[in-house]
C-alpha positions in Angstrom: 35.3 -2.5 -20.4 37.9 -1.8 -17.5 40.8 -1.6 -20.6 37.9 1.3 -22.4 37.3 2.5 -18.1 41.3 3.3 -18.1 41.9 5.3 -21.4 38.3 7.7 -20.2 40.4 8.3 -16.8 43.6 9.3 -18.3 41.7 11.2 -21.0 39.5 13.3 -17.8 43.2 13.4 -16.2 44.5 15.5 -19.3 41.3 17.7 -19.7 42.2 18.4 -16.2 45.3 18.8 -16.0 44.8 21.5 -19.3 42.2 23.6 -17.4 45.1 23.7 -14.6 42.9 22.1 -12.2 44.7 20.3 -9.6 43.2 17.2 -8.6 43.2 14.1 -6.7 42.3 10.8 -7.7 40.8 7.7 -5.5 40.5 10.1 -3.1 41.4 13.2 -1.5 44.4 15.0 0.2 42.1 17.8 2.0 42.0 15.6 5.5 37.9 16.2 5.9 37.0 15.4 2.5 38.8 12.1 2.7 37.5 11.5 5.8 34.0 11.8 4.4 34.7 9.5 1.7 36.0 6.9 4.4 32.0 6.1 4.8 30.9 6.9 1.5 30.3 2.9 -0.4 27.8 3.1 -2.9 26.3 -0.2 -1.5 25.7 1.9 1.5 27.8 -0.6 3.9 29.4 2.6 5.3 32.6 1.2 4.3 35.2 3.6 2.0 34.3 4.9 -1.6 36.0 6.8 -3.6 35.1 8.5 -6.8 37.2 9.0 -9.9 38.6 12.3 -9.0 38.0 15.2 -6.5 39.4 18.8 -6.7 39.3 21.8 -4.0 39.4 25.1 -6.1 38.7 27.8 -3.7 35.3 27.5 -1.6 34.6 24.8 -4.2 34.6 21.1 -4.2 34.3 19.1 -7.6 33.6 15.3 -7.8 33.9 13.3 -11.1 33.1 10.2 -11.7 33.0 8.2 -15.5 32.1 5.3 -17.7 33.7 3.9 -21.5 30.5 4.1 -22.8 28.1 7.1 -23.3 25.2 5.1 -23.1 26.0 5.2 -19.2 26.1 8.5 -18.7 22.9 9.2 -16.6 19.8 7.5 -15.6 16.5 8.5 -14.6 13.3 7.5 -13.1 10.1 7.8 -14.4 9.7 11.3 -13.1 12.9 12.4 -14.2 14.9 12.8 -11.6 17.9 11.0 -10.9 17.9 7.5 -9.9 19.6 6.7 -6.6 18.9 2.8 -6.5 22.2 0.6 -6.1 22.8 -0.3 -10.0 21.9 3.0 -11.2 24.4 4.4 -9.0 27.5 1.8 -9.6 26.9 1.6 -13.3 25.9 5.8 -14.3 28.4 8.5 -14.1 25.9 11.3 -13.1 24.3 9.2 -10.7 27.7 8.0 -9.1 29.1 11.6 -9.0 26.2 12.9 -7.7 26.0 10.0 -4.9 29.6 11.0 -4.2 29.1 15.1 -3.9 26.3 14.8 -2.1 28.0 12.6 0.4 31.0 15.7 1.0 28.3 18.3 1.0 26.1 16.6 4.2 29.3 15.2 6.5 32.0 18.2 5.5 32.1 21.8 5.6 32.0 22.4 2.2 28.7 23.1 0.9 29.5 24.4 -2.6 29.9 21.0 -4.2 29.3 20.4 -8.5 29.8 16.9 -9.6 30.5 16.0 -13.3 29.8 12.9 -14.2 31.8 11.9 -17.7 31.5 9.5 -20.5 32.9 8.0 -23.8 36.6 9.0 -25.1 38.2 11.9 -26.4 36.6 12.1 -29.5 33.0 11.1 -28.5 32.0 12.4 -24.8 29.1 14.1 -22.8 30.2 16.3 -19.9 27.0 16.6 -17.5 27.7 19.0 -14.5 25.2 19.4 -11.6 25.3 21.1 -8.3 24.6 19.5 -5.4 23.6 21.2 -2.0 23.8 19.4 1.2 20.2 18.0 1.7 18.1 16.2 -1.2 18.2 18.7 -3.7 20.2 19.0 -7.0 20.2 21.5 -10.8 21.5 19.6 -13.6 23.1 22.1 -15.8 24.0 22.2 -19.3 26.5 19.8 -20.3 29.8 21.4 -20.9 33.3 20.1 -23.8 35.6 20.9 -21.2 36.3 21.8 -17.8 37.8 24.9 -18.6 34.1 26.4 -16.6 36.0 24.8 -13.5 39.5 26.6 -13.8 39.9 29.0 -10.6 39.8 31.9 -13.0 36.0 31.2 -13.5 34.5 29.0 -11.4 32.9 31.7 -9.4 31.7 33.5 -12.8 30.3 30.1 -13.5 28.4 29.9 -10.0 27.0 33.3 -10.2 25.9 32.8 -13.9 24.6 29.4 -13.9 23.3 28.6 -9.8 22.5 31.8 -8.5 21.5 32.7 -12.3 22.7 36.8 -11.5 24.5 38.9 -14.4 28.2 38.5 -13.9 30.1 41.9 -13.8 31.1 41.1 -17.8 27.1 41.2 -18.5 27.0 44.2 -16.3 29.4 45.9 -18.0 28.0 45.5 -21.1 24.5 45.9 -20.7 26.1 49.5 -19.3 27.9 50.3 -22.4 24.6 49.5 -24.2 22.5 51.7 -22.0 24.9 54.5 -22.3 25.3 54.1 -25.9 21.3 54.6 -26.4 21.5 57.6 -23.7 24.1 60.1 -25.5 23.1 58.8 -28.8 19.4 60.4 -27.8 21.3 63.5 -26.4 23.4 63.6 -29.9 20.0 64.0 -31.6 18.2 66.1 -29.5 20.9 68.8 -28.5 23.3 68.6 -31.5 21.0 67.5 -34.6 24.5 65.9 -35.5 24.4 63.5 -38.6 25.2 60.2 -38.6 29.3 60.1 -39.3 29.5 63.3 -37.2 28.5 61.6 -33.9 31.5 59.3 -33.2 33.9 61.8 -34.1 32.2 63.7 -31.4 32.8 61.3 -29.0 36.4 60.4 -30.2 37.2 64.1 -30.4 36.0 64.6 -26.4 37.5 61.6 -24.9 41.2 62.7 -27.0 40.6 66.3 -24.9 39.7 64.5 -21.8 43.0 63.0 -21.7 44.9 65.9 -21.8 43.5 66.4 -18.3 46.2 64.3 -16.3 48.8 66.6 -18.0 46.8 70.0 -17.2 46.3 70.5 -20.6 42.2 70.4 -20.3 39.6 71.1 -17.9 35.8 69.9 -17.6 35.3 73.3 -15.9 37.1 75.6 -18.6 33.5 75.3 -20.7 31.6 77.8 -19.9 29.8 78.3 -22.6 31.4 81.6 -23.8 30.7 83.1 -27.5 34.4 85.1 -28.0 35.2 83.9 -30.9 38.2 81.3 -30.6 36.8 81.2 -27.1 34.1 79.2 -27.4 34.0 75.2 -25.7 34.7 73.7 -29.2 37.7 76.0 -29.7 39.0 74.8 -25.8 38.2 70.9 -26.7 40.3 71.7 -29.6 42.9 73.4 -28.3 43.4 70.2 -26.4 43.1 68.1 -29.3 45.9 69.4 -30.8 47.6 69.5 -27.4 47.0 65.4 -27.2 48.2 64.7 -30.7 50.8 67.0 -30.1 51.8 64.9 -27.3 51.5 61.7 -28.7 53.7 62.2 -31.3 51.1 62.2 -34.7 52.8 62.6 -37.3 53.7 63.6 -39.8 52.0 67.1 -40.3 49.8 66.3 -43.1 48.2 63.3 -41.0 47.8 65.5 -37.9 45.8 68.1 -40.5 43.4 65.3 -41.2 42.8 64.3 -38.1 41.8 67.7 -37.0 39.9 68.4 -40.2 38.0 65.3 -39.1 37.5 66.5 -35.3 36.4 70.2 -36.4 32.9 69.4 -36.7 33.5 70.6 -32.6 34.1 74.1 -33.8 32.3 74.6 -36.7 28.8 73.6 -35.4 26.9 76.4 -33.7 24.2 74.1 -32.2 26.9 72.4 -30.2 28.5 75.5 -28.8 25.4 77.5 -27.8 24.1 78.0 -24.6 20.6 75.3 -24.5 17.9 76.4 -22.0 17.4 72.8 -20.8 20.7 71.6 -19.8 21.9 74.8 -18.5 25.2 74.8 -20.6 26.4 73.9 -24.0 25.6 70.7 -25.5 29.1 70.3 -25.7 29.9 70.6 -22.0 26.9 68.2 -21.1 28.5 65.6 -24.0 31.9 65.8 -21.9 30.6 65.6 -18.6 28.6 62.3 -19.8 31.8 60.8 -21.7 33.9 61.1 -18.8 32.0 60.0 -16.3 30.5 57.0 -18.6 33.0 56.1 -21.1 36.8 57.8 -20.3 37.3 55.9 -17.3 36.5 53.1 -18.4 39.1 53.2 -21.2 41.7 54.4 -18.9 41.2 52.4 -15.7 39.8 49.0 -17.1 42.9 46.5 -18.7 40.4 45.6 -21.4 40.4 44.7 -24.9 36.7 46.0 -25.5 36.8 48.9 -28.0 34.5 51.1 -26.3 34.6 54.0 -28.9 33.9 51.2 -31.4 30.8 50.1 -28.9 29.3 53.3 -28.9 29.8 53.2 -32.9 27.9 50.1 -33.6 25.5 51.7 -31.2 25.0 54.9 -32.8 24.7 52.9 -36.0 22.4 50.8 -34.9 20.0 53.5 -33.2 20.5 55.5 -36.6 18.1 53.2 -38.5 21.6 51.3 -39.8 24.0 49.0 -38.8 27.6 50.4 -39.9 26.9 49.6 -43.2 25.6 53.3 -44.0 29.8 53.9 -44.2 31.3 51.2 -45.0 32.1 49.3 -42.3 30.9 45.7 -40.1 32.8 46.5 -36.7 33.9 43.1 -35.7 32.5 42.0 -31.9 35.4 42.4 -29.3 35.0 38.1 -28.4 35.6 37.4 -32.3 38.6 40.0 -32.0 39.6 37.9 -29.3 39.2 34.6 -30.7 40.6 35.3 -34.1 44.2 36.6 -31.9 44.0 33.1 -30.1 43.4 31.2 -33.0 46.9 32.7 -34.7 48.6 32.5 -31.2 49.6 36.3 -31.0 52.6 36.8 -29.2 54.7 39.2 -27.2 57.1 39.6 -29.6 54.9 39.8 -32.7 54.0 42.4 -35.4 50.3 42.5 -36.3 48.8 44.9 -38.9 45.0 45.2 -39.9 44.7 46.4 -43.4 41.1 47.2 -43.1 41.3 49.0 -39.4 37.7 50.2 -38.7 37.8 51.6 -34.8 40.8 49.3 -34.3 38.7 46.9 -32.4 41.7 44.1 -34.0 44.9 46.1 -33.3 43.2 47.0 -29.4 42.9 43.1 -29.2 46.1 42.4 -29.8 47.4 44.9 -27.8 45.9 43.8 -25.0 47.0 39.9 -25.6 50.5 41.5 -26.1 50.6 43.4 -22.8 49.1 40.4 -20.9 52.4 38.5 -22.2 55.0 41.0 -21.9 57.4 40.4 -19.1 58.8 44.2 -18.9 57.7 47.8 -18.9 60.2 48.0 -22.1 59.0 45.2 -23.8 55.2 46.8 -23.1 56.3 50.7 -24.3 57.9 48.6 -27.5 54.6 46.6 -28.5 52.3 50.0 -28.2 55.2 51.7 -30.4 56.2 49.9 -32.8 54.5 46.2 -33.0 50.8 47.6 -34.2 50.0 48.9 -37.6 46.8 49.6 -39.6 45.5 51.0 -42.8 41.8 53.0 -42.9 40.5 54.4 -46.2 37.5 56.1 -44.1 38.6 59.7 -42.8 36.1 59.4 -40.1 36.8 55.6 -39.4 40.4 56.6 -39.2 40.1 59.7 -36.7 38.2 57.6 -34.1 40.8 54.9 -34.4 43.9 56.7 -34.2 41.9 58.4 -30.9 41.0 54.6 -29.7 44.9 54.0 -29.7 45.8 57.1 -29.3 44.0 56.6 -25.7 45.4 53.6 -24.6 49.1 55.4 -25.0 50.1 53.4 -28.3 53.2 55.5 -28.5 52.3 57.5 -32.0 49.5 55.9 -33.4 51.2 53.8 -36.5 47.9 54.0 -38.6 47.7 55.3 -42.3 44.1 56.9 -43.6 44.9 55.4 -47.4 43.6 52.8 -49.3 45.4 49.5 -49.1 44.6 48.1 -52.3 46.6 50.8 -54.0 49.4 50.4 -51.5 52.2 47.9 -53.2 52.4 44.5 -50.8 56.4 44.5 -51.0 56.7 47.6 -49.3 54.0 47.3 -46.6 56.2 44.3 -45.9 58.8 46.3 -44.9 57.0 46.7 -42.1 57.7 43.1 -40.6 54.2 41.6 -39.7 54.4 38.5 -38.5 50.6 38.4 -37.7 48.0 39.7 -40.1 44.1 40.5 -38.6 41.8 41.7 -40.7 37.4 42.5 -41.9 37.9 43.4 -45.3 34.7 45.6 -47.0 31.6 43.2 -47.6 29.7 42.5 -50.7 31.9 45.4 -52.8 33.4 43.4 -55.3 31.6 43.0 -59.2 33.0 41.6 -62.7 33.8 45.2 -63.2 35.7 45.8 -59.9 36.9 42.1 -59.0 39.5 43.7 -56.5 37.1 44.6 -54.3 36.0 41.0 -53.6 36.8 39.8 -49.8 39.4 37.0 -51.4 41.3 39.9 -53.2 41.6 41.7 -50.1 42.9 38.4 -48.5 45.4 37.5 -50.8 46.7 41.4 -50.7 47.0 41.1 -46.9 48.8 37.4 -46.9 51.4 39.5 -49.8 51.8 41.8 -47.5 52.6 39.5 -44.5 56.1 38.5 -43.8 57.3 35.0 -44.8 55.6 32.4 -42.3 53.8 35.1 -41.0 49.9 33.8 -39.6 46.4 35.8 -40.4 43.0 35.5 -39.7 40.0 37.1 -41.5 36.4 37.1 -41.1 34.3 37.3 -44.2 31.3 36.2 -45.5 30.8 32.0 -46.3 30.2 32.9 -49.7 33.7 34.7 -50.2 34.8 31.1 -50.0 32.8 28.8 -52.4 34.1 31.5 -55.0 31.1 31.4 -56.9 32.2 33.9 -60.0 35.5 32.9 -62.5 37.1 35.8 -60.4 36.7 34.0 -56.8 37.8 30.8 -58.4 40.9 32.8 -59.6 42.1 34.2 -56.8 41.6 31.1 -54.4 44.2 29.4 -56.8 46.3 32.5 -56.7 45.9 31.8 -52.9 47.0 28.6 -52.8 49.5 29.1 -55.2 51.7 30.9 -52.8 50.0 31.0 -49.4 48.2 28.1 -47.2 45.3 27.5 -46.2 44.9 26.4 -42.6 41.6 25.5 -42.2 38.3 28.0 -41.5 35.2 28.0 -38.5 32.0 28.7 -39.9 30.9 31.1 -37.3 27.5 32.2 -35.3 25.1 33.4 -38.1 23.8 36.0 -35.5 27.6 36.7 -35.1 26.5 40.0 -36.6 23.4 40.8 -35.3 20.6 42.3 -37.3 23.5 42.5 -40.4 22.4 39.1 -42.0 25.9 37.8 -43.0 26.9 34.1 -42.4 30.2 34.4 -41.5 33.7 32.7 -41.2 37.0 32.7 -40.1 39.9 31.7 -42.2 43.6 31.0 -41.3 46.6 31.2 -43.8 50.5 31.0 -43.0 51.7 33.5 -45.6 54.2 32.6 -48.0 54.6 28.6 -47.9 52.6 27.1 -51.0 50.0 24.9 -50.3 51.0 21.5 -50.0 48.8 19.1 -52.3 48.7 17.0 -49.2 48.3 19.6 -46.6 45.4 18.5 -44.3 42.9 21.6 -43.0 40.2 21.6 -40.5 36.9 22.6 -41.3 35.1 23.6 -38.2 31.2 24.2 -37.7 31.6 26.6 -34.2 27.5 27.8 -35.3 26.9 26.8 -31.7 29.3 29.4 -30.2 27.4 30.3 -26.5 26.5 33.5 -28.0 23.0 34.5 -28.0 20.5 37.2 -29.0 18.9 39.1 -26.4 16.1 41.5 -26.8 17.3 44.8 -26.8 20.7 44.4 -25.9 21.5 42.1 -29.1 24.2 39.6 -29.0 25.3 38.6 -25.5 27.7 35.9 -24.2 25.6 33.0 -23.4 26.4 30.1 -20.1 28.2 28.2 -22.2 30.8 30.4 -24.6 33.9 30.1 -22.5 33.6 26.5 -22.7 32.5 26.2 -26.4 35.6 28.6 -26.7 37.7 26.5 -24.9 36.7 23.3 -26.5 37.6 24.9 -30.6 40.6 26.2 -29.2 41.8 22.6 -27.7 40.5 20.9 -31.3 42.8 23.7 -33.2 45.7 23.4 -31.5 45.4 19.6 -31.7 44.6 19.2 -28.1 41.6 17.4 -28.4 40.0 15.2 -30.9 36.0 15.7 -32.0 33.5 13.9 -34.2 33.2 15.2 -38.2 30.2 17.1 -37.0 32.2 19.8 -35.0 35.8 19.0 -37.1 36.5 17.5 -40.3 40.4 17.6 -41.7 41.0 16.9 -45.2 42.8 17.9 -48.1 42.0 20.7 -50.2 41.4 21.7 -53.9 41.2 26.2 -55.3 37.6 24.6 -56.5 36.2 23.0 -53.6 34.0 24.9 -51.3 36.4 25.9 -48.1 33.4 25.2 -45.5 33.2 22.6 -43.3 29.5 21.9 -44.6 31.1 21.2 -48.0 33.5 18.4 -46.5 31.3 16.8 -43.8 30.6 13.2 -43.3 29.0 11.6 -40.3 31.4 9.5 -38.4 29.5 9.0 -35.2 29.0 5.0 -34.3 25.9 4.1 -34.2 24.0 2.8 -31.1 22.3 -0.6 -30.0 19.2 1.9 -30.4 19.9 3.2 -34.1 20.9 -0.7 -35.3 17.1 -1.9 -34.0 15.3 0.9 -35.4 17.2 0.3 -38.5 16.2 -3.1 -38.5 12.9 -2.4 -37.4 11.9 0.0 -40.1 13.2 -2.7 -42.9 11.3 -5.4 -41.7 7.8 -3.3 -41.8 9.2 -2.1 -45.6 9.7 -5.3 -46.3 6.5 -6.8 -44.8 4.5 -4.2 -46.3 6.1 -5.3 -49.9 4.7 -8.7 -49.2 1.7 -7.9 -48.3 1.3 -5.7 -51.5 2.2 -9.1 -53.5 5.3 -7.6 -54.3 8.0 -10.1 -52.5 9.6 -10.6 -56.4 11.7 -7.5 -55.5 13.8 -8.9 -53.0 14.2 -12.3 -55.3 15.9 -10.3 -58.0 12.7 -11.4 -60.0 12.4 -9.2 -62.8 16.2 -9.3 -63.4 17.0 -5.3 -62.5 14.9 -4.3 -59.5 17.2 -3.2 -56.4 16.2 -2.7 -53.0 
């Protein structure tokens, strides 16, 4: 047991020393804690105990202690709390960590004290944090996969979130977005009687004229509501429209013209530039006031990779009676956006293109990994110029993503309104992507239109890719049991020049209130599929992410760490059981879903082996008591059992 005791330390050690969590072990180096533990036995002699490990991060103290086996991870009494008697203490990891933490907390000054207690190995553990105040009281809270929870970057998040259970500024935030996404979509409707597509162009169109403010080519106060002809508050947020493309170097002329064709809804709708009785100004004015208070400074003044205009998209959508599916279009969720640039490690120096661009909610995820990075103001001013490129068929789509770059001062907006499948891959190579991100168009493709299918518009993006180059998608499961001859086709056109990585069945609520199962699927472009290539096959279902009434999907407690934990398993960090991670070989006909390759490795317990044993010896009694004991003689020559 000591041997199994050794290889659980060394494997907390390393989950530490990932989360960058320095730590002590046997003890402590912070004088007063290590005095504490001078007194701390578990056998209550007041002589010295020590638990595994203690770390000071902050105002916080975390104590860990663990055990080989998981069956000694915690033990309670009959009530259910935790038992404090000698052997439950000595022999239980929650028990001893919490003996431990509760010992700092009463006889030092720190009173902010979790303890962890930890058991099994690296592929089969439970993490089981409590906090521990410094009298009798304790909150077990949900067990974690990693300590990532604990890093100084979040460990106050954490306490606000899970002990004194309060919305952390992230929730905040978005509940905000939310709130003011319901609020000007109401004033949209009620003021502007402005159809569905017409409303985020709206927006896009105001925040790309609010911009031109810093240079002195706009003003809030210049709408006055006047009816001159070529006077009138559309014409001015226009005027500085074209000042801000103008600016930002759109070009060529022909893609300036459609972006302003898109944006003239401003000028050509009377209801938006007359006078209303009730606001006391032109809807328009009212809009712009709203946007810049509620939206613009957020996109200007908050280092973020949340697509706001995207936000307020879905939101419109969503309010509209639809879900984004009324054009064409599934925005992705900014954490997915996130997750699917971690999962390709997007770097400073790399390329990325989205073929299928939507808001740009990909391309201003990237960006923002990029920038965070970059070492140099150069190297920053290079990646918004010239390292992010995308390809929107919509007209509106594309208007209120070139404004979301446009905003966050991309240089000159390297986006094309076309449609990608006609585009030859060769020559969107010449482009150099060495990362390709991309949400193709769902449910399009027939037997009379095959190219429409997600897998065509995979294998057209991996064509395009440079060779070596990594991409992510995010498509519907069924795009990958390739159901029809034409799926089955191109996943061993796929594999024929491309490979396959592995893909992570996602959330199913991942897009709320859309009903699509999705999941994400890696390729490195250009290297054939090795016949003995090994991919991982991922269930990530349980992703922290949760539904909440009337705000919709919401990062749960326990995402970051969930997060953390696929990321370590990816990136061969960390080892899990078949039931989170299977690897294995793959064939153009299998089914590319973990739930297609999964087998239960998990060992079973003590527990499982008697209740095995115990349910065949009632079968077997009840078969003799039914006069039927012949069976397990082999007496009729071909009965089984």
């Amino acid at each position: 047991m000591a041997k199994k005791e050794v290889k659980t330390d060394l494997w907390v050690a390393a989950q530490l020393d990932e989360c960058k969590i320095r730590f002590d072990a046997q003890g402590s180096n912070v004088k007063e804690i290590n005095e504490a533990l001078k007194s701390a036995s578990k056998r209550g002699t007041g002589n010295v105990g020590y638990p595994e490990y203690t770390a000071v991060i902050g105002d916080f103290v975390l104590v860990i202690e663990d055990k080989a086996g998981m069956d000694k991870q915690i033990k309670l009494t009959d009530s259910g709390i935790i038992d404090m008697n000698l052997k439950a203490v000595t022999d239980y990891a929650v028990n001893g960590a919490y003996f431990y933490a509760k010992h700092i907390a009463q006889n030092t000054a720190f009173k902010k004290v979790f303890a962890v207690g930890v058991s099994g190995d690296a592929k089969h553990h439970i993490i089981t944090p409590l906090w521990v105040d410094d009298r009798e009281g304790y909150k077990q809270l949900p067990d974690i996969e990693s300590f990532i929870s604990f890093s100084e970057q979040n460990i106050s998040e954490y306490y606000t979130r899970y002990v004194l259970e309060e919305a952390t500024d992230i929730e905040k935030t978005t509940e905000q977005i939310l709130k003011d996404a319901a609020d000007l979509h109401e004033y949209l409707r009620t003021y502007g009687t402005l159809k569905d597509q017409d409303k985020p162009l709206v927006v896009a169109g105001i925040l790309l004229a609010l911009d031109e403010i810093e240079f002195g080519g706009f003003s809030i106060n210049s709408l006055t509501g006047d009816q001159t002809p070529g006077m009138r508050d559309g014409d001015k947020l226009m005027n500085a429209i074209k000042g801000r493309l103008t600016r930002s170097n759109v070009g060529p002329d022909a893609k300036k013209d459609k972006l302003l064709a898109e944006f003239a809804i401003l000028q050509t709708s009377f209801r938006l530039n007359e006078m209303n009785e009730t606001l006391g100004k032109t809807p328009l004015k009212y809009y712009t006031e709203f946007l810049y208070e509620h939206v613009f400074r957020n996109i200007k003044y908050q280092k973020t990779s949340e697509d706001f205009i995207g936000r307020f998209y879905g939101e419109f959508m969503s309010y509209s009676g639809g879900d984004g599916q009324t054009l064409g279009i599934i925005l992705t969720p900014r954490h997915i956006c996130d997750l699917m640039c971690e999962l390709v490690d997007v770097q400073s120096d790399d390329i990325v293109i989205d073929t299928t661009c939507g808001t740009a909610g990909f391309l201003i995820a990237a960006m923002h990994r990029m920038l965070m990075l970059a070492d140099t103001d150069a190297q920053k001013k290079n990646i918004k110029k010239k390292q992010l490129h995308g390809f929107e068929l919509q007209s509106n789509m594309f208007a209120v993503a070139a404004a979301n770059m446009i905003l966050r001062r991309d240089g000159n907006s390297n986006l094309e309104c076309c449609d990608f499948l006609k585009k030859n891959p060769a020559q969107v190579q010449l482009k150099g992507a060495t990362v390709g991100l991309m949400n193709p168009p769902y449910s399009q493709g027939t037997k009379a239109d095959p190219e429409q299918y997600e897998l065509s518009f995979i294998e057209r993006l991996l064509d395009s890719l440079t060779v070596g180059a990594r991409a992510a998608v995010i498509v519907p499961q069924s795009s990958m049991t390739g159901k029809t001859k034409d799926e089955q086709n191109f996943k061993a056109s796929i594999m024929r020049k491309h490979t396959l990585e592995g893909v992570i069945t996602c959330n199913t609520d991942t897009f709320y209130g859309v009903g699509v199962n999705p999941v994400i699927a890696i390729f490195t472009a250009h290297e054939p599929h090795d016949e003995d290539k090994v991919c991982k096959f991922i269930d990530f279902r349980s992703d922290g992410y949760e539904v909440r009434a009337h705000v919709g999907l919401i990062e749960g407690d326990s995402a970051k760490d969930k997060k953390q934990h696929l990321l370590d398993v990816w990136f061969d960090r960390a080892e899990a059981p078949s039931k989170f991670c299977v690897e294995s070989t793959v064939k153009p006909d299998d089914e590319w879903l973990h739930s297609f390759y999964y087998f239960n490795d998990e060992i079973p317990t003590d527990a499982d082996f008697e209740k095995a044993i115990g349910d065949y010896l009632t079968f077997e009694f009840s078969m003799i008591m039914q006069n039927r004991e012949y069976l397990f003689k082999g007496g009729d020559g071909d009965a089984k059992s």
